[in-house]
TIVO-2410 file (N, C-alpha, C; in nm, 3 decimals):
# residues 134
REC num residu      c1      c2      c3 atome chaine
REC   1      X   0.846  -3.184  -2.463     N      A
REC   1      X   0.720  -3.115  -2.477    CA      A
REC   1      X   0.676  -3.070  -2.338     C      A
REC   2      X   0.649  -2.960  -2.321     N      A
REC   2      X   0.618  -2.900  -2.208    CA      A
REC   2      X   0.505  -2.788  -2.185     C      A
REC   3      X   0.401  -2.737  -2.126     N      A
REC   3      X   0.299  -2.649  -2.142    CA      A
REC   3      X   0.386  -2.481  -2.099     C      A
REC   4      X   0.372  -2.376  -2.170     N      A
REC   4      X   0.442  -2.249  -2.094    CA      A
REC   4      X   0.342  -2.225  -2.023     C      A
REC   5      X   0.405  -2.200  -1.863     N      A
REC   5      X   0.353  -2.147  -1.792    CA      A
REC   5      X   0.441  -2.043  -1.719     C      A
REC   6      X   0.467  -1.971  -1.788     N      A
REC   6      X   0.586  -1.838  -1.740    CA      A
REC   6      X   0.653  -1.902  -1.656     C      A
REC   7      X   0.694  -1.832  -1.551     N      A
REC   7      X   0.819  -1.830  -1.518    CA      A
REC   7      X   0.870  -1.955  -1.452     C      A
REC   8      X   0.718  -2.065  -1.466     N      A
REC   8      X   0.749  -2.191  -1.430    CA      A
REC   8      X   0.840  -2.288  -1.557     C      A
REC   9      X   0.769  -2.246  -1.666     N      A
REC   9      X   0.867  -2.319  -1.778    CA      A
REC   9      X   0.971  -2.250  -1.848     C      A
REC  10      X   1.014  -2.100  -1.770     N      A
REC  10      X   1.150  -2.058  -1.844    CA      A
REC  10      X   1.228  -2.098  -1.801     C      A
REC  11      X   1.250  -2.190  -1.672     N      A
REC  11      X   1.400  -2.215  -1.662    CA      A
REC  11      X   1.389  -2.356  -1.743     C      A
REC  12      X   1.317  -2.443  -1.765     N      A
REC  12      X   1.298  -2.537  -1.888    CA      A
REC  12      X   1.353  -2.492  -2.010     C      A
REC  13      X   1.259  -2.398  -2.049     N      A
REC  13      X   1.314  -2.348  -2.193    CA      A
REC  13      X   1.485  -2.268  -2.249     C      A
REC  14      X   1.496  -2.184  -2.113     N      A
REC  14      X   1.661  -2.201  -2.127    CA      A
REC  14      X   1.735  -2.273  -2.127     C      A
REC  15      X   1.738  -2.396  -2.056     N      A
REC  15      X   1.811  -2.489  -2.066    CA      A
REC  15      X   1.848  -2.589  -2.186     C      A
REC  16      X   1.681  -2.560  -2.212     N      A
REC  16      X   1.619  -2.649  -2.368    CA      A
REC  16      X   1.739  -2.565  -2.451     C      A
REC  17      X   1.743  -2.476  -2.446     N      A
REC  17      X   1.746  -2.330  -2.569    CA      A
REC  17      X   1.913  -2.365  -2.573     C      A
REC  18      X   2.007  -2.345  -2.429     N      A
REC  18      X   2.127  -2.352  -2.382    CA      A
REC  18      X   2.216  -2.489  -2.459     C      A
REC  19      X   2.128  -2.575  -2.448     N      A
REC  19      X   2.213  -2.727  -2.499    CA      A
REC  19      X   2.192  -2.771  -2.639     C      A
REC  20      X   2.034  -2.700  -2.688     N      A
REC  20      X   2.021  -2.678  -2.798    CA      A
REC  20      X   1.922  -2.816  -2.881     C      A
REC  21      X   1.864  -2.840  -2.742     N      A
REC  21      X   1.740  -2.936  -2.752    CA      A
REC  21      X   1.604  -2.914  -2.823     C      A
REC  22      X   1.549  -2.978  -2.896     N      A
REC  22      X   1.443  -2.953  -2.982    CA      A
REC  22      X   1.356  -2.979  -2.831     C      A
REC  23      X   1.217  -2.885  -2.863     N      A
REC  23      X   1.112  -2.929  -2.765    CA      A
REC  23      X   1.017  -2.818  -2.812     C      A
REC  24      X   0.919  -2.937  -2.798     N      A
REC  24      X   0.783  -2.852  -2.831    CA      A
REC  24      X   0.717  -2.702  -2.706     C      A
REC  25      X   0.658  -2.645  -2.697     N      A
REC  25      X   0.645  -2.564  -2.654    CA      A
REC  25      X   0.480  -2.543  -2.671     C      A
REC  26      X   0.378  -2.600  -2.573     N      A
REC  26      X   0.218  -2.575  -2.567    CA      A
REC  26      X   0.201  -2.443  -2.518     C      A
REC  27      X   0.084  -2.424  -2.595     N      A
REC  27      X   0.043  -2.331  -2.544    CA      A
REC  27      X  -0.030  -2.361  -2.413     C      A
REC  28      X  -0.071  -2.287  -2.317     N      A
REC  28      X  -0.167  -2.312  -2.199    CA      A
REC  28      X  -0.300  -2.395  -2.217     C      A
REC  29      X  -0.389  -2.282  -2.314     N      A
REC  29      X  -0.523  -2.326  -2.344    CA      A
REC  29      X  -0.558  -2.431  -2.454     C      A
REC  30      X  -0.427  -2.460  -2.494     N      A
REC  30      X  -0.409  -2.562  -2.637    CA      A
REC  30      X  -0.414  -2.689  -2.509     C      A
REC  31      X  -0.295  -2.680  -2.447     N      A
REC  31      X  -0.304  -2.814  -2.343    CA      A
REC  31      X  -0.400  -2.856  -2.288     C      A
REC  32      X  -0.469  -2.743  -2.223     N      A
REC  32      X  -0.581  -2.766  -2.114    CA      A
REC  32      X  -0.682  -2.812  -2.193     C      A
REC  33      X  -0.732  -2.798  -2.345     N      A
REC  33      X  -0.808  -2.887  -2.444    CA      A
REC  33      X  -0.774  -3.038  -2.462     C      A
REC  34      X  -0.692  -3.008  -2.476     N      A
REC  34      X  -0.642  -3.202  -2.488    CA      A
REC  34      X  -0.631  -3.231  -2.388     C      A
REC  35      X  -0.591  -3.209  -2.277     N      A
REC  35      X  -0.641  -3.242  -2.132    CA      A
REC  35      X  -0.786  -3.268  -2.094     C      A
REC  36      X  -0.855  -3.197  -2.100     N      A
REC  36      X  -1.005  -3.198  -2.087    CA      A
REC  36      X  -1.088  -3.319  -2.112     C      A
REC  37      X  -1.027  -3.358  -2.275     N      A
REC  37      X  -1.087  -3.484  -2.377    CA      A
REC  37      X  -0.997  -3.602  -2.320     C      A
REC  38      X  -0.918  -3.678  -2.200     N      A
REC  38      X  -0.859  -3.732  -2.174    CA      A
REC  38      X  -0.867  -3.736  -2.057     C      A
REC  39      X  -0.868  -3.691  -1.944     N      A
REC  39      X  -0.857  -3.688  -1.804    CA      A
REC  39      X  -0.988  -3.701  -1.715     C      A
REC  40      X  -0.943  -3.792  -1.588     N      A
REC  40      X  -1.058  -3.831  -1.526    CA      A
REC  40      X  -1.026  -3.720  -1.406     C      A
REC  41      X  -0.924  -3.729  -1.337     N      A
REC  41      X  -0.855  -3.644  -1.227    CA      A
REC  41      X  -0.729  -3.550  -1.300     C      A
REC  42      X  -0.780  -3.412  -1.226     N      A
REC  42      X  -0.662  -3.323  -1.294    CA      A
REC  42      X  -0.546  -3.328  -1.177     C      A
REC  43      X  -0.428  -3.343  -1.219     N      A
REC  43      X  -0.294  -3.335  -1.158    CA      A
REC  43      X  -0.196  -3.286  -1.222     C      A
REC  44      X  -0.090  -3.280  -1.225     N      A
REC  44      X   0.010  -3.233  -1.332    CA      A
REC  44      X   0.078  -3.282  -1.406     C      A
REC  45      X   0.063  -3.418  -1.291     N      A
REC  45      X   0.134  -3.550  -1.332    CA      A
REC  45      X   0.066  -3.589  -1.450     C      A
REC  46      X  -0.118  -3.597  -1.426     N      A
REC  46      X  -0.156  -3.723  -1.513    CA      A
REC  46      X  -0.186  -3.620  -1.651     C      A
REC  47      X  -0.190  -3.479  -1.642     N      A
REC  47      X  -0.174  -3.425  -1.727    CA      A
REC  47      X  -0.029  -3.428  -1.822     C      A
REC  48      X   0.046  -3.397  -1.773     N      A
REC  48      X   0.154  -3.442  -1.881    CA      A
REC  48      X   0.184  -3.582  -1.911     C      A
REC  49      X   0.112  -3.687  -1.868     N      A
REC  49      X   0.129  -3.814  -1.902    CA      A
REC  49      X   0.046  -3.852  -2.019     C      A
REC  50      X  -0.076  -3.732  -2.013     N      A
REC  50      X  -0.164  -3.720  -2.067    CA      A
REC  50      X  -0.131  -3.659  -2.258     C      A
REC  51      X  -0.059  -3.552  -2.242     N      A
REC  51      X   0.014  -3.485  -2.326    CA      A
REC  51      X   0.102  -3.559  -2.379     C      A
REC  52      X   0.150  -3.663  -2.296     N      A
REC  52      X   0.249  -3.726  -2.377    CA      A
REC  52      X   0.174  -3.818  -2.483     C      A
REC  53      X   0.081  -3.869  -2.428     N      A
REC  53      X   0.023  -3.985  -2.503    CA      A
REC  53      X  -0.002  -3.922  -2.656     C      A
REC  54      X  -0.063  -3.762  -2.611     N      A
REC  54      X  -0.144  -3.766  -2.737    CA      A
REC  54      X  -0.013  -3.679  -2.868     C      A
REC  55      X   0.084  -3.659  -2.781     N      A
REC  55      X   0.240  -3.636  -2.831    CA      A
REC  55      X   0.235  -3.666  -3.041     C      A
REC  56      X   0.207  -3.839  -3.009     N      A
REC  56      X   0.213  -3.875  -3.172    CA      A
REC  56      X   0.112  -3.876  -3.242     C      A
REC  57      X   0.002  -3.833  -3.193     N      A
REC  57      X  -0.088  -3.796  -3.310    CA      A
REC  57      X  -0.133  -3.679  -3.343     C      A
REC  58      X  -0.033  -3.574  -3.271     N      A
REC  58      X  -0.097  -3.414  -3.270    CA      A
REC  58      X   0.007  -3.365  -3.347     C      A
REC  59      X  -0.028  -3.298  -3.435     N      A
REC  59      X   0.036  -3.195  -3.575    CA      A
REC  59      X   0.083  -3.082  -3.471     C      A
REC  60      X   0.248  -3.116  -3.402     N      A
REC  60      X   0.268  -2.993  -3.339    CA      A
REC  60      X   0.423  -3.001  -3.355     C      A
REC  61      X   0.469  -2.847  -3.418     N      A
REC  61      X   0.578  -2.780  -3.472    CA      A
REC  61      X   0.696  -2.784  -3.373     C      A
REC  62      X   0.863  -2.791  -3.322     N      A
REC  62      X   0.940  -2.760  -3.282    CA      A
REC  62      X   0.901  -2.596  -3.272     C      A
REC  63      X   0.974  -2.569  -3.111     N      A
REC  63      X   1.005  -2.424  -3.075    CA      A
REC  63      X   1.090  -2.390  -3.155     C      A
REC  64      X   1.140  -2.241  -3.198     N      A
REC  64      X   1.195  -2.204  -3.296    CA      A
REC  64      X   1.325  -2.099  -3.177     C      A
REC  65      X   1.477  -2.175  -3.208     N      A
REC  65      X   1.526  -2.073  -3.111    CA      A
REC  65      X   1.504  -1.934  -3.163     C      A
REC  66      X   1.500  -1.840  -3.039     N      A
REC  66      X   1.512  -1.706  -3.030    CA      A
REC  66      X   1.655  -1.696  -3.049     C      A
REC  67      X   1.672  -1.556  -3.061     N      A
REC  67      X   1.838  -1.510  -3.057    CA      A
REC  67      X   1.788  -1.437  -2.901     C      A
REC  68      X   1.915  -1.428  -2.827     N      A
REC  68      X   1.927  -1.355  -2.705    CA      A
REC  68      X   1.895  -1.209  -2.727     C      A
REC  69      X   1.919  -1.157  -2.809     N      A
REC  69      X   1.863  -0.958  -2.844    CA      A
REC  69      X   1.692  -0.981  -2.874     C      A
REC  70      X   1.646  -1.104  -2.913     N      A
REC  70      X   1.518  -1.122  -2.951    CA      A
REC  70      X   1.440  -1.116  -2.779     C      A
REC  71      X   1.542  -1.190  -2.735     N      A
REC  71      X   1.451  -1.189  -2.590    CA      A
REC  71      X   1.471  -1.154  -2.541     C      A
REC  72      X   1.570  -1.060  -2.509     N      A
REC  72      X   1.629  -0.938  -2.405    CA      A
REC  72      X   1.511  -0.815  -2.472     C      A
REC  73      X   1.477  -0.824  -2.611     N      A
REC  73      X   1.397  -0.691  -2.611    CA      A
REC  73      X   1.273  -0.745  -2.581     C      A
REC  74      X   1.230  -0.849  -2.595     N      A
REC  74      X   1.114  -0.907  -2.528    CA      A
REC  74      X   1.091  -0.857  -2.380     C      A
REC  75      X   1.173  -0.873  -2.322     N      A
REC  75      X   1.182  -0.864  -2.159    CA      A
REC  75      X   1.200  -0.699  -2.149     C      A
REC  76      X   1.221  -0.647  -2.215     N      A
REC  76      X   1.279  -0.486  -2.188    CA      A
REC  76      X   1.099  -0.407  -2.230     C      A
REC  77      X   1.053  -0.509  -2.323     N      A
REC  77      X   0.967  -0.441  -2.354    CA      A
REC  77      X   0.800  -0.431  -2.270     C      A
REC  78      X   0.831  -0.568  -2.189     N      A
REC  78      X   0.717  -0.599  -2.104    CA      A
REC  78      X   0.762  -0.512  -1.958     C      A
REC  79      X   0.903  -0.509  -1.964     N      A
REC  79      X   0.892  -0.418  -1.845    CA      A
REC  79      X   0.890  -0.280  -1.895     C      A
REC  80      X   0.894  -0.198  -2.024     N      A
REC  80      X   0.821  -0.107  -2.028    CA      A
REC  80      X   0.687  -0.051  -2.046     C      A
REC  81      X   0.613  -0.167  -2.040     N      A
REC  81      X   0.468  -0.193  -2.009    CA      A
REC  81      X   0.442  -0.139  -1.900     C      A
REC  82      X   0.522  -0.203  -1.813     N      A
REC  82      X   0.488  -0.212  -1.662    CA      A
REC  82      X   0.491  -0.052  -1.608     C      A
REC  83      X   0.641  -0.028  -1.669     N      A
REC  83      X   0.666   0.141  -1.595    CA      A
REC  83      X   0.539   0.193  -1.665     C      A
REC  84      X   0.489   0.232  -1.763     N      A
REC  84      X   0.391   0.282  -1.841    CA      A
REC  84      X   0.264   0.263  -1.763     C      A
REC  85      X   0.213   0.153  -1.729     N      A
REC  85      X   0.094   0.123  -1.657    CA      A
REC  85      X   0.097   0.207  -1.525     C      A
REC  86      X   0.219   0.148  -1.439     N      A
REC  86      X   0.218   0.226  -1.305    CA      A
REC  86      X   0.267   0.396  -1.339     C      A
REC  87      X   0.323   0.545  -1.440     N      A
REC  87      X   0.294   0.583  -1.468    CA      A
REC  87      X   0.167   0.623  -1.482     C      A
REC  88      X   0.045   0.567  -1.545     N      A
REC  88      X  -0.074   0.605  -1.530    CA      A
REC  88      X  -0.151   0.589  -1.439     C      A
REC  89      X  -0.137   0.517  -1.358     N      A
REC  89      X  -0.149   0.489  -1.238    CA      A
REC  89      X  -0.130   0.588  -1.082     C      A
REC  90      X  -0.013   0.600  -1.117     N      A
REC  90      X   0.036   0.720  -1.011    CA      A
REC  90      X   0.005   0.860  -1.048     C      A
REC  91      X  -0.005   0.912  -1.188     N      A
REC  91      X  -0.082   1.020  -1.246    CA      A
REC  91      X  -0.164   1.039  -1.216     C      A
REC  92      X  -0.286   0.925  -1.198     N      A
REC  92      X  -0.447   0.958  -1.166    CA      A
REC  92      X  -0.448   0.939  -1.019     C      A
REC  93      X  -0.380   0.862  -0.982     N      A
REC  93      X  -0.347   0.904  -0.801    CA      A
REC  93      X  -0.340   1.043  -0.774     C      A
REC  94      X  -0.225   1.121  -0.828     N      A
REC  94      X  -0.169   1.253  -0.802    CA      A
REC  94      X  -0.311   1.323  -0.849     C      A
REC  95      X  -0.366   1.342  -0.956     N      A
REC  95      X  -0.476   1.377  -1.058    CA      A
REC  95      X  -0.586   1.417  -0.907     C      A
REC  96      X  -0.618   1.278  -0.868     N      A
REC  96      X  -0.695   1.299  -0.798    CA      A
REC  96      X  -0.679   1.366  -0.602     C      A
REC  97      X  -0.591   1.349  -0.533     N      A
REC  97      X  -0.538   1.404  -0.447    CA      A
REC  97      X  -0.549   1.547  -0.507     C      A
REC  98      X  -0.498   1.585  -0.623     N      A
REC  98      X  -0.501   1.756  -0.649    CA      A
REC  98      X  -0.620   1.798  -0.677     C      A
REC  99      X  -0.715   1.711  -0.727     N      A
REC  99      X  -0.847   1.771  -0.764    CA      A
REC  99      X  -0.942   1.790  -0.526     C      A
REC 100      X  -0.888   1.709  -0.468     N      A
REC 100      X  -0.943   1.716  -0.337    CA      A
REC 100      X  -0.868   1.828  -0.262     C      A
REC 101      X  -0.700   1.831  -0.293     N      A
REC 101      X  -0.683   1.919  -0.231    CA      A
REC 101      X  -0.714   2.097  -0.331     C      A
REC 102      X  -0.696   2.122  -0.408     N      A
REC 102      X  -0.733   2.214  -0.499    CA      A
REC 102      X  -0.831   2.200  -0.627     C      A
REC 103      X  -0.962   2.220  -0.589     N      A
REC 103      X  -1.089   2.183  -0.696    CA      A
REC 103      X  -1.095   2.301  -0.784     C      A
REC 104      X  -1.046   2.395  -0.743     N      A
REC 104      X  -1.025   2.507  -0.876    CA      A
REC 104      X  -0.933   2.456  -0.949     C      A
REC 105      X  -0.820   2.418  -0.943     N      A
REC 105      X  -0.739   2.418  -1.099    CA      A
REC 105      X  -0.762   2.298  -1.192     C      A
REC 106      X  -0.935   2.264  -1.152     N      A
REC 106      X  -0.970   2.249  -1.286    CA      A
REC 106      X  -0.973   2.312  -1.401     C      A
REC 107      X  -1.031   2.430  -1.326     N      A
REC 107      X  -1.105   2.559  -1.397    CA      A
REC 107      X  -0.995   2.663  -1.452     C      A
REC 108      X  -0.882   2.652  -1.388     N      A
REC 108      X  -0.745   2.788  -1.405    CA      A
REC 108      X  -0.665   2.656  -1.512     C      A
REC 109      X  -0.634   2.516  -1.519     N      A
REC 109      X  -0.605   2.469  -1.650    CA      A
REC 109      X  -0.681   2.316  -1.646     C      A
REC 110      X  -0.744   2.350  -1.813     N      A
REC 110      X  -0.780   2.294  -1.887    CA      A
REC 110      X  -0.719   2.124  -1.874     C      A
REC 111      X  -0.602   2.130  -1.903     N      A
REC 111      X  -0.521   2.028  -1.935    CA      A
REC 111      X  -0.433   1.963  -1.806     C      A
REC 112      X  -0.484   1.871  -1.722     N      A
REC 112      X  -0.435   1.807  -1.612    CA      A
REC 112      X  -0.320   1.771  -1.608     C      A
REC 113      X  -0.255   1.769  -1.728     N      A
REC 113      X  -0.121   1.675  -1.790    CA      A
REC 113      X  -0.023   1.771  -1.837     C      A
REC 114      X  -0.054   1.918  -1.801     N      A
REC 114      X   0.046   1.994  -1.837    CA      A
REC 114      X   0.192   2.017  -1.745     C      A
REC 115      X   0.307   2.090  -1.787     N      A
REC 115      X   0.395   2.073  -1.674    CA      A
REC 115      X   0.374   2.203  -1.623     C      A
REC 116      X   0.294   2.345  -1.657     N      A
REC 116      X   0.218   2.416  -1.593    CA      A
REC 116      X   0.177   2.347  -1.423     C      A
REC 117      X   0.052   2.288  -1.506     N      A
REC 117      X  -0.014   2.213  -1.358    CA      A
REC 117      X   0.049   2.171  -1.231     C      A
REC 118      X   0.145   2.085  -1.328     N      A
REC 118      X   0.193   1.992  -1.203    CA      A
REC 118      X   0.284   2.112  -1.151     C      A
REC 119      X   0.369   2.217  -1.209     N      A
REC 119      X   0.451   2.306  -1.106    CA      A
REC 119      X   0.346   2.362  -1.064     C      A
REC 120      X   0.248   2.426  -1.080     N      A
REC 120      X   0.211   2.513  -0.988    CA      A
REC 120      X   0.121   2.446  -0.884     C      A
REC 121      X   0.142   2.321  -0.872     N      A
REC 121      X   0.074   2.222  -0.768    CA      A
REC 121      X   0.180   2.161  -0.641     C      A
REC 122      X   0.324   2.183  -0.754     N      A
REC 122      X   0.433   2.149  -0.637    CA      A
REC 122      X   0.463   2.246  -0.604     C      A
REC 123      X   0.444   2.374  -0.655     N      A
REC 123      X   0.507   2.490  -0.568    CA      A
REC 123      X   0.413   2.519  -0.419     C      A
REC 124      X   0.269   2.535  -0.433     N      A
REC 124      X   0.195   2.499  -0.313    CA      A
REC 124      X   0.115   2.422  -0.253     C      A
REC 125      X   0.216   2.311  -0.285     N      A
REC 125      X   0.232   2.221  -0.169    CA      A
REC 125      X   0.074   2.176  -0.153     C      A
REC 126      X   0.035   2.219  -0.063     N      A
REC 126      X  -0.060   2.169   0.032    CA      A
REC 126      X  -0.204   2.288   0.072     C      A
REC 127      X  -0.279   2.195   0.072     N      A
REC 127      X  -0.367   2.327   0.110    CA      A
REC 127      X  -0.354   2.433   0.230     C      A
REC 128      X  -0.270   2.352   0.338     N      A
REC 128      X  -0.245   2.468   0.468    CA      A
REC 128      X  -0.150   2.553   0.396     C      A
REC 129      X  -0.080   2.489   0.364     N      A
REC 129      X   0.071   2.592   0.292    CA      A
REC 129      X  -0.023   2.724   0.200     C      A
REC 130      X  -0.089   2.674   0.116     N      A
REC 130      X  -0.180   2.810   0.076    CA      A
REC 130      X  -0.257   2.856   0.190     C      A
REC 131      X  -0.349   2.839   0.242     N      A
REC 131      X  -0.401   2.907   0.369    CA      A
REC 131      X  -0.359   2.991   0.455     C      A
REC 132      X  -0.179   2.919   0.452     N      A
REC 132      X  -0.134   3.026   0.538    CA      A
REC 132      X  -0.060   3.125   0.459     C      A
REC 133      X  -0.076   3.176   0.319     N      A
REC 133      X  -0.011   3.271   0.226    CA      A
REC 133      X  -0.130   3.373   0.234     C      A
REC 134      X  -0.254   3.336   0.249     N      A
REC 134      X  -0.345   3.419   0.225    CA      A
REC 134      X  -0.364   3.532   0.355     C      A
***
């Protein structure tokens, strides 16, 4: 029985998973409740000593193995979170740099997100680069 705390209890849980060991699997805020109602000093120690105790009287289920494609798309899918977030991220970066360096093409397109926009924002460059066309 062990609390997940990412990437502190996955190499636990692989190993668990690898040899093919039953083990419970807490949630964070499930633990830190039964912790709470038990503990004088928080440590990690007296917390899982703590967890253990209350081990046989708590109605709590075996982890259920995953299959490896279950958690490879798990992992594929949080890191397409990530690209997605930073994506929007770097958009409203760019978004905004183009609205300081060019405050008209608000007004010439509508739609910030077009591939209009963005070429005719990489074609000139920079505001000197237009300045010096004119």
């Amino acid at each position: 029985m062990f609390e997940a705390t990412g990437i502190y209890s996955q190499v636990l849980e692989s190993f668990m998973q690898a040899n093919q060991y039953p083990y419970y699997l807490l949630n964070p805020l499930a633990a830190k409740q039964q912790c709470d109602r038990l503990r004088v000093h928080k440590t990690d120690s007296s917390d899982a000593h703590k967890l253990a105790q209350t081990h046989p009287t708590s109605s709590r289920t075996p982890k259920v193995f995953e299959s490896t494609e279950y958690q490879q798309l798990r992992v594929l899918s949080r890191f397409y979170e990530e690209i997605d977030k930073e994506i929007i991220l770097i958009k409203s970066r760019l978004h905004n740099a183009l609205q300081l360096t060019f405050p008209e093409l608000v007004s010439i397109f509508p739609n910030q997100n077009s591939a209009l926009y963005f070429f005719f924002s990489r074609i000139h460059g920079s505001y000197y680069l237009v300045q010096e066309q004119c």
